[in-house]
C-alpha positions as CSV (number, residue, x, y, z in Angstrom):
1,X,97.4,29.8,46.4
2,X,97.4,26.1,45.0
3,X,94.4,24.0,44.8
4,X,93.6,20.2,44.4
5,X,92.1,18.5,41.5
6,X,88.9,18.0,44.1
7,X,88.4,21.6,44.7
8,X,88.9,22.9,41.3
9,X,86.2,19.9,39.8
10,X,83.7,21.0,42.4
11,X,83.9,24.6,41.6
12,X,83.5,23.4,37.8
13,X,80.0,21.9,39.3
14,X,78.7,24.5,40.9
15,X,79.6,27.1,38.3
16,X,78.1,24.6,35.6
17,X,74.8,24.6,37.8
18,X,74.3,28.0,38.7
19,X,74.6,28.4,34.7
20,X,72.1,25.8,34.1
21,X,69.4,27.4,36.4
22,X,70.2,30.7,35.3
23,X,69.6,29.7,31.3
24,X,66.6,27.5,32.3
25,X,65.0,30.6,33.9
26,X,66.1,33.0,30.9
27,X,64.5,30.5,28.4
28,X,61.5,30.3,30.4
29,X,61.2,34.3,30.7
30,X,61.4,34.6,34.3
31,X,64.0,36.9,35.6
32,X,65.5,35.5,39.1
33,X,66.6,39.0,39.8
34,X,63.0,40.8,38.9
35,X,62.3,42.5,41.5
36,X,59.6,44.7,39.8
37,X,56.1,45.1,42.2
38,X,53.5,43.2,40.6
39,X,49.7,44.0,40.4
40,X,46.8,41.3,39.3
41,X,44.1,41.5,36.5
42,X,41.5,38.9,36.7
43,X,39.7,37.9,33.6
44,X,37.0,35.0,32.5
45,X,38.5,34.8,29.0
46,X,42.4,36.3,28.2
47,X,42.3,35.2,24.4
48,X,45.5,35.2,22.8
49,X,46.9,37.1,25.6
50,X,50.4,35.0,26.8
51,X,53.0,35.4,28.9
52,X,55.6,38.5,28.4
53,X,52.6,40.3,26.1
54,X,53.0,44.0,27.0
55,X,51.4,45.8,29.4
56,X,50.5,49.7,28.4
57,X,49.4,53.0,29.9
58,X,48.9,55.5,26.9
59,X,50.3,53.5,24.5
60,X,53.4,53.5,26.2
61,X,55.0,50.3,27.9
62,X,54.9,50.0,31.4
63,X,55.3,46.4,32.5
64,X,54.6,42.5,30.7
65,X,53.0,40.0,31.6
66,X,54.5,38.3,33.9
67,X,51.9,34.9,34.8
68,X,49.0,33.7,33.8
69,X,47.3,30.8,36.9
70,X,43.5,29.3,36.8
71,X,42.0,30.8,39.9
72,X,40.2,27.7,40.8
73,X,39.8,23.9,39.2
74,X,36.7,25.0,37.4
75,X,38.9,27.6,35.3
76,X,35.9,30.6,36.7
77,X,38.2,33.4,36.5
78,X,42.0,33.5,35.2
79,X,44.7,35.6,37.3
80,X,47.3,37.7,35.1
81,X,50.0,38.9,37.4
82,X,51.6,41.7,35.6
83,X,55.1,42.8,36.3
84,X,55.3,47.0,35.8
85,X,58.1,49.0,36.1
86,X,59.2,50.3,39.2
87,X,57.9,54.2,39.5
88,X,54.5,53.8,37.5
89,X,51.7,54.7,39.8
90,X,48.5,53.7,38.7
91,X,45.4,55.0,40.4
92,X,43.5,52.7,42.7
93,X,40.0,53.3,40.2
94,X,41.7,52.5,36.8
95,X,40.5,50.1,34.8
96,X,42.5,47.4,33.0
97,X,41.5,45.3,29.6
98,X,43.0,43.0,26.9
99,X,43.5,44.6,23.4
100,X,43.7,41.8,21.2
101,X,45.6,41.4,18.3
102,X,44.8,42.6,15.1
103,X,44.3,39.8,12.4
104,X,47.0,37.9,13.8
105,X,49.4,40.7,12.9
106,X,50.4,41.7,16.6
107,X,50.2,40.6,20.2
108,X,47.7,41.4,22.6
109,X,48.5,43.0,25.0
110,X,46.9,44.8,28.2
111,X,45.9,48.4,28.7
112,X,45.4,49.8,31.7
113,X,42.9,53.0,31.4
114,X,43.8,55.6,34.5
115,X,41.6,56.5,37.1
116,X,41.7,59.9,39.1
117,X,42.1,58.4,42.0
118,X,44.8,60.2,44.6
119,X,45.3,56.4,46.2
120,X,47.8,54.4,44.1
121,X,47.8,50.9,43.6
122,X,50.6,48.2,45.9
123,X,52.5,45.8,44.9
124,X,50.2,42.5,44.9
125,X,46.6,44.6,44.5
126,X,44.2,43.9,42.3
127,X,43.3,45.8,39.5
128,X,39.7,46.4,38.2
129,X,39.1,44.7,34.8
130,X,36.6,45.5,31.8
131,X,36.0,42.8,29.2
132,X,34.6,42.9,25.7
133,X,31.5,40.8,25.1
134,X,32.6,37.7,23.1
135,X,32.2,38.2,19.4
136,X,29.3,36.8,17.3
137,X,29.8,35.4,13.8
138,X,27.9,38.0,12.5
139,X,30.2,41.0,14.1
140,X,33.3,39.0,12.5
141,X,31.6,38.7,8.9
142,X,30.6,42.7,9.3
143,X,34.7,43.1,10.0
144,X,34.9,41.4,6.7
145,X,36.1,37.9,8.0
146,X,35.2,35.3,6.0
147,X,33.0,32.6,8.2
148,X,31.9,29.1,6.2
149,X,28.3,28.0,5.7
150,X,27.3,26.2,8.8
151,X,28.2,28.9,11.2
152,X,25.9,31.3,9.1
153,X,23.1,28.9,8.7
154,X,23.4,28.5,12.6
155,X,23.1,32.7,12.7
156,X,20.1,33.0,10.4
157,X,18.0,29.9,12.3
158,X,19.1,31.6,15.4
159,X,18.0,34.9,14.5
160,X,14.7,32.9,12.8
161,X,13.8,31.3,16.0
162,X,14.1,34.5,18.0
163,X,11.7,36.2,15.6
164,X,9.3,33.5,16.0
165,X,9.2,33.4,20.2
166,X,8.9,37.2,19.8
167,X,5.5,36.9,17.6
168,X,4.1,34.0,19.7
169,X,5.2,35.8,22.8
170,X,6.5,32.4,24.1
């Protein structure tokens, strides 16, 4: 079968394209063909947590991190869909959380502690989320991280002041 100079130019195009799209999507980490269910973590503060961190069930990897969206202007809560592989049932009741990284030295990632449930989560359900308090200078300088003057000064006359509304009872 012969074709024309026309036919064999548009082909060219469209092959080009399809390649273009494809290696756009790959660069951005989203997988056209993922067809993984998805389940959603919603957090107030993810920290270094980004997108593709992995997502683990007893220290083994189950999923990634698949998007990370504002659930409203005012940045209240933030969504993180997470992408697990298909056959993982987690319990309805489990519990999911950010591990952060260690010194800089790993990624964070998410763990998702198990419930006993007997009703497994669906694709696009919501998990139940547990967050650490936000760290205080002092905690970070007890971990041995070194913190400069001001922030300490702020501690003490924090800790001061407290001290003195407690004695006053004001």
């Amino acid at each position: 079968m012969k074709f024309n100079n026309e036919t064999k130019v548009g082909l060219l195009i469209a092959g080009t394209l399809i390649l273009l799209i494809a290696g756009y999507n790959f660069l951005k980490r989203k997988d056209i063909f993922d067809r993984n269910p998805k389940i959603y973590a919603e957090f107030e503060r993810i920290g270094d947590l980004t997108k593709a961190n992995e997502v683990k069930i007893n220290g083994l990897t189950v999923g990634e991190v698949h998007e990370i969206k504002e659930t409203d202007k005012h940045l209240s809560r933030i969504r993180v869909t997470l992408s697990i592989k298909p056959g993982i049932k987690i319990p309805a009741n489990s519990v999911a959380y950010i591990k952060s990284s260690f010194g800089g030295l790993s990624a964070a990632s998410i763990v998702i502690e198990k419930g006993d449930s007997t009703t497994f989560l669906k694709n696009r359900e919501t998990i139940k989320t547990w967050e650490e308090p936000e760290e205080s200078p002092v905690g970070n300088f007890i971990k041995g991280e070194k913190i400069d003057l001001p922030t300490i000064l702020r501690v003490v006359a924090n800790a001061i002041d407290s001290l003195q509304k407690d004695s006053t009872g004001k």
